[in-house]
C-alpha positions in Angstrom: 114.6 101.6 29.1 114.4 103.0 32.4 117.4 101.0 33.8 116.2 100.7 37.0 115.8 97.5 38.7 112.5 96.0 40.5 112.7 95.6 44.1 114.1 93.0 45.3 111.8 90.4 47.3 112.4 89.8 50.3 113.1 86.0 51.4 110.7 84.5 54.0 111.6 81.3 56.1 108.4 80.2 57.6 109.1 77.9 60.9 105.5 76.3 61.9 104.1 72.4 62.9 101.1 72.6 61.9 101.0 71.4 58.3 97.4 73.5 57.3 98.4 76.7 58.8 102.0 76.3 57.1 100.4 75.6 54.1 98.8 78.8 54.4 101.7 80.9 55.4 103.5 79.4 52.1 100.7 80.3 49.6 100.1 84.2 51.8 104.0 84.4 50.9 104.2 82.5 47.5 100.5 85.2 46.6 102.6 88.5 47.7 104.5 89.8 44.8 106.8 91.3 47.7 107.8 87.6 49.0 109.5 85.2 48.1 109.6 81.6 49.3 113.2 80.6 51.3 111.9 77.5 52.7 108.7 76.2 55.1 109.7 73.9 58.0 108.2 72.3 61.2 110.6 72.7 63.9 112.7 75.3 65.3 116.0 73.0 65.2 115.1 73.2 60.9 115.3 76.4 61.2 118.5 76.9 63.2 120.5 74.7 60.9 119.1 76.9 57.7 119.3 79.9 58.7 122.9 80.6 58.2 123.1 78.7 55.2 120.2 80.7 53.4 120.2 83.9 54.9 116.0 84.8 54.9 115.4 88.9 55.2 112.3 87.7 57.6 111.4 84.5 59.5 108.2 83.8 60.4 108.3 81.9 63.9 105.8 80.1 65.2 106.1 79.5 69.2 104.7 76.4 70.0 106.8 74.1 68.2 107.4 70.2 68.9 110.9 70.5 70.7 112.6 73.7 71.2 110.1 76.2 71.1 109.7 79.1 69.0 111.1 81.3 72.2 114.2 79.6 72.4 114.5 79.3 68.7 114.0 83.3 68.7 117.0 83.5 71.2 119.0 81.4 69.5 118.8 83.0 66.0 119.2 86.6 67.6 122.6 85.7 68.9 124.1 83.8 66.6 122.5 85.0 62.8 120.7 88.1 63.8 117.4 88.1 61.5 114.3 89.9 61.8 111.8 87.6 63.3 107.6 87.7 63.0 105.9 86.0 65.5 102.7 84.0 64.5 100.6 83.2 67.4 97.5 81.9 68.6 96.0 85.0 71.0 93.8 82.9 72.4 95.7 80.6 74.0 97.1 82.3 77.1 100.6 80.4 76.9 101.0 81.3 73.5 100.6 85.0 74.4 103.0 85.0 77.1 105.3 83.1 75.1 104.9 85.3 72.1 105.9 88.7 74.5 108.6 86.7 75.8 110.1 86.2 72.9 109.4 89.8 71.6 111.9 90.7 75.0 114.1 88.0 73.4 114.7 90.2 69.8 111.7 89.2 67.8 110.3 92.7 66.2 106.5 92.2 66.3 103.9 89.4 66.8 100.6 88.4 64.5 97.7 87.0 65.0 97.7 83.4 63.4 95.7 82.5 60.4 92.6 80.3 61.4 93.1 78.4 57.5 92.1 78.8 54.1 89.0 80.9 55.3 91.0 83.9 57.1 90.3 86.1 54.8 91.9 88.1 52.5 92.3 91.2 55.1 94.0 88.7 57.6 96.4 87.3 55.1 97.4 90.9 53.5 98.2 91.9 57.3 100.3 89.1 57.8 102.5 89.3 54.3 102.8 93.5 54.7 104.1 92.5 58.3 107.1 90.1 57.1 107.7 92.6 54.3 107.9 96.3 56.3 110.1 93.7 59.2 112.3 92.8 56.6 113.6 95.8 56.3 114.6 96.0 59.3 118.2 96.4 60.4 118.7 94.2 63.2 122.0 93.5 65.2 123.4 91.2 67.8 120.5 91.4 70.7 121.3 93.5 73.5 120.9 92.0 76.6 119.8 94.4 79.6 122.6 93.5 81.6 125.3 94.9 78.7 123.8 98.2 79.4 125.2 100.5 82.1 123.8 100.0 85.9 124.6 103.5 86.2 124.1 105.1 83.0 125.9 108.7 83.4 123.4 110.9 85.0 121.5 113.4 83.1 120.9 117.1 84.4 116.8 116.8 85.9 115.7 120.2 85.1 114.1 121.4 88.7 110.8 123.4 87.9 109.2 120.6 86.7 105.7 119.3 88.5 104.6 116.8 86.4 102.1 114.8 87.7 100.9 112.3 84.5 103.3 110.4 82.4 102.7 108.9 78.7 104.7 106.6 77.2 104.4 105.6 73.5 105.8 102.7 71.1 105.9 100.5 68.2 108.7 97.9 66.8 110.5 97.5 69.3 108.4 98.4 72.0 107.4 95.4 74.4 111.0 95.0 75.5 111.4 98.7 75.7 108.5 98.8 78.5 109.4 95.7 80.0 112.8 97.9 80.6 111.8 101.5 81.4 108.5 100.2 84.1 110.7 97.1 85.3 112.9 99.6 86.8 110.2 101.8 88.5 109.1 101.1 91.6 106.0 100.3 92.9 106.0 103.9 95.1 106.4 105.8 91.6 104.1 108.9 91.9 102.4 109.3 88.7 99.9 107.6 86.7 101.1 106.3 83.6 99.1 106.3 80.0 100.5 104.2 77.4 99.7 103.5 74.0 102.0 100.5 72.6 101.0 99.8 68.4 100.3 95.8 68.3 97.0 93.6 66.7 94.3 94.0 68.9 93.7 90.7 69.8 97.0 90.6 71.7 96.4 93.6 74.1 94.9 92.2 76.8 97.7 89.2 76.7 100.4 92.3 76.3 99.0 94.4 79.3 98.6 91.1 82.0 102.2 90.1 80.3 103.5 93.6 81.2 101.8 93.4 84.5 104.6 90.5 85.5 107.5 92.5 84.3 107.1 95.6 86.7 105.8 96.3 90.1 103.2 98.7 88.9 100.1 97.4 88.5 98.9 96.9 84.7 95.6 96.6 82.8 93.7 98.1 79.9 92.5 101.5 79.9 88.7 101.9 80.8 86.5 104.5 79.8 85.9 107.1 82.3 88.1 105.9 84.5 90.3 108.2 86.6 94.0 108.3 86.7 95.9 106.7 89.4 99.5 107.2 91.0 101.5 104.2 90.1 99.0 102.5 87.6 99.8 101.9 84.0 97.2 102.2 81.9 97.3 100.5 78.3 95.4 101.5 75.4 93.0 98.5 74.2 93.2 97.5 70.9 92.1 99.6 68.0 91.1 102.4 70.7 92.4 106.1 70.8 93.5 106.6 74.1 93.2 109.8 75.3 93.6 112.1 78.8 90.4 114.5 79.5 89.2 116.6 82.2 89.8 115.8 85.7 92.4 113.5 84.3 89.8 110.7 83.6 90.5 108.4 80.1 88.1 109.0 77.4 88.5 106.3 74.4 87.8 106.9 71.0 87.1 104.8 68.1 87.6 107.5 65.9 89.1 107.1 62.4 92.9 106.0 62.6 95.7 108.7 62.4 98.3 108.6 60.1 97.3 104.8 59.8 97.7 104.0 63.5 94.8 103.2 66.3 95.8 103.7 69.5 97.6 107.5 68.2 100.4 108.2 70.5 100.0 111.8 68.4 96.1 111.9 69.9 97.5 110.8 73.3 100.1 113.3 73.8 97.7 116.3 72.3 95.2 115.5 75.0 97.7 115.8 77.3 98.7 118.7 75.9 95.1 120.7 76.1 94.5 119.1 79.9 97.8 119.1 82.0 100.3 121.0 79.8 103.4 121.4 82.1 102.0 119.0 84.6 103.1 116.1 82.2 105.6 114.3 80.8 105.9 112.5 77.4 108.3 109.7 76.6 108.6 108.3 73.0 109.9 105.5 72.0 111.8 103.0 69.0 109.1 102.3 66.4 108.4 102.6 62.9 106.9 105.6 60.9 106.5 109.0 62.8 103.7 108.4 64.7 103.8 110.4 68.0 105.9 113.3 66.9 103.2 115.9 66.2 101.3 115.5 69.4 105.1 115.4 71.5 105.6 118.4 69.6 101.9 119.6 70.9 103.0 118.9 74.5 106.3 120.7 74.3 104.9 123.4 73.5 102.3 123.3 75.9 105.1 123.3 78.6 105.3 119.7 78.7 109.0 117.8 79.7 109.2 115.1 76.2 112.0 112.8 76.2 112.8 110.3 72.8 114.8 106.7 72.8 118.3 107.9 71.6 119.1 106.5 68.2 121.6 104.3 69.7 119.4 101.4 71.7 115.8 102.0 69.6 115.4 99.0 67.4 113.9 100.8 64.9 114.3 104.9 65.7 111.4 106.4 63.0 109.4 108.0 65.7 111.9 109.1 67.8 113.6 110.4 65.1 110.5 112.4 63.4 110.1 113.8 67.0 113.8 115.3 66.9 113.2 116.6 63.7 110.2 118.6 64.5 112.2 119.8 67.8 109.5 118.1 69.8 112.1 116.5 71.9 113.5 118.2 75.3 115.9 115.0 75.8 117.2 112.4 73.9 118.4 109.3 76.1 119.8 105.6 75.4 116.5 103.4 76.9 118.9 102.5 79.9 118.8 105.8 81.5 115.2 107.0 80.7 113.8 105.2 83.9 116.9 106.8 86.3 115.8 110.1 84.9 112.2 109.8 85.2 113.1 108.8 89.2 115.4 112.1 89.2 112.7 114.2 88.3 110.3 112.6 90.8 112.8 112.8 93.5 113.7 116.5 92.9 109.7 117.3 93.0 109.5 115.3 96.6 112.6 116.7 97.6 111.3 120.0 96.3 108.1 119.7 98.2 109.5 118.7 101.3 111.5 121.4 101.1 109.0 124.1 100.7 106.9 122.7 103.4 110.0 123.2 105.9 110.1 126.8 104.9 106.3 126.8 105.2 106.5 125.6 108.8 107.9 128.4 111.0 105.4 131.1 109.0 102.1 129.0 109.6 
């Protein structure tokens, strides 16, 4: 006997009206040797009351729910019995979607497409299950609302030679709410175009980028092919795309093979940044799972670029940040609440910098 014990399956609470696609959530759950079965119920205020009384590892949450919705419900659960939360949405329905980020914001760790019935497929239904099981095993706490963090985090020394003039920003679990943060704080004067590669089901991009788009005074949308970079733009990888930086800072997108099991790369972003603006950019990595990112933030340090990762501290789940300090691909580790006042200190020190070469420019021209 080997002694050792089989995992232990993870207990699934699955909050959904409709009775057809809850029936399908059960048996997807009930199929996955991983799962087990806590209970299946129709309304969020079910799910309030069982929640602390039988302790799921994962909850999946539907959000349009006769009632409270699933939004409210997420809220709700986050403050009172902290539990890692799967959305299961509709992407077509643009309420849903907005809802469904919304709620993300609110503490929920990552949103899924919603089974269309019986006939989903096999694919569809495995995604769904491996979702609530890696989410399970999340640690999640008490949510942390923006306004516990500092206004003024401390300051952090900007380091003056810098010039960037590109920014990437890359996440995962955790990320929506991390964005929402770090752009809602820029404003819409800030001097750099932005590339951003954010790991979520494709057919929830465009609903994540317009959903984005209300949270900051940047403009937002989905990265085009051949288009050219723009001060104060963000521009989002599209689903199951590689989005990368080429020549003359115009986006080339890829549907090349996924890396390390993730399309959009954040690695692939980063290393094109890497070969075409070196020490003219700046990489920011964020909380997710897995260690996607690190190598190609490793690839722009060493190209000369500036690389800051989420600090252990506010990432929700800190696997790539964390790779990314292993590797020593990270100049800077900050708490998300100051990453946005730094970013504006090292903008301000180049236009204060410019300025000020241009006054000793003056008397010689």
């Amino acid at each position: 006997m080997s002694g050792s014990l089989p995992p232990r399956r993870a207990r699934v609470l699955v909050v959904e009206d409709s009775a057809v696609i809850r029936q399908v959530l059960v048996r997807l759950v009930r199929d996955d040797p991983r799962l087990e079965l806590a209970e299946a119920v129709e309304t969020a205020e079910e799910a309030l009351r069982l929640v602390p009384l039988l302790r799921p590892d994962v909850i999946s949450m539907d959000v349009r729910l006769p009632g409270m919705d699933g939004l409210e419900a997420t809220r709700r659960i986050m403050s009172a019995c902290p539990t890692p939360i799967v959305i299961v949405s509709d992407a077509s329905t643009d309420p849903a979607l907005q809802v469904s980020m919304n709620a993300l914001r609110s503490g929920a760790l990552s949103v899924v497409e919603k089974p269309a019935g019986w006939l989903s497929g096999p694919q569809g239904g495995a995604a769904i299950a491996t979702q609530l099981y890696i989410m399970s095993q999340v640690p999640v706490i008490r949510r942390r609302l923006s306004a516990q963090w500092p206004v003024t985090p401390a300051p952090v020394p900007v380091p003056m030679d810098l010039r960037p003039r590109v920014l990437a920003m890359a996440a995962s679990t955790g990320g929506p709410p991390a964005f929402s943060h770090i752009l809602g704080a820029l404003p819409a004067t800030f001097p750099w175009p932005i590339v951003l590669v954010q790991h979520m089901g494709a057919a929830f991009m465009e609903g994540f980028a317009a959903w984005l788009g209300t949270q900051t005074s940047l403009s937002v949308a989905l990265a085009r092919q051949g288009e050219r970079l723009r001060p104060g733009h963000v521009h989002v990888a599209p689903g199951e795309t590689h989005l990368l930086v080429g020549p003359g800072d115009e986006i080339r997108l890829s549907h090349a093979p996924p890396l390390g099991g993730q399309r959009p790369s954040a690695s692939m972003l980063f290393s094109s940044l890497a070969r075409e603006a070196g020490a003219d950019a700046v990489g920011v990595l964020l909380t997710g799972m897995g260690e996607d990112g690190s190598a190609g933030l490793a690839d722009l340090r060493r190209a000369g670029g500036y690389t800051i990762a989420e600090d252990r501290s506010t990432s929700v789940v800190h696997g790539m940040p964390g790779a990314a300090e292993r590797m020593g691909a990270v100049c800077v580790s900050l708490p998300q609440g100051a990453i946005a006042s730094h970013l504006l200190g090292i903008a301000g020190a180049l236009h204060h910098a410019t300025e000020w070469a241009g006054m000793l420019e003056g008397p010689m021209s």
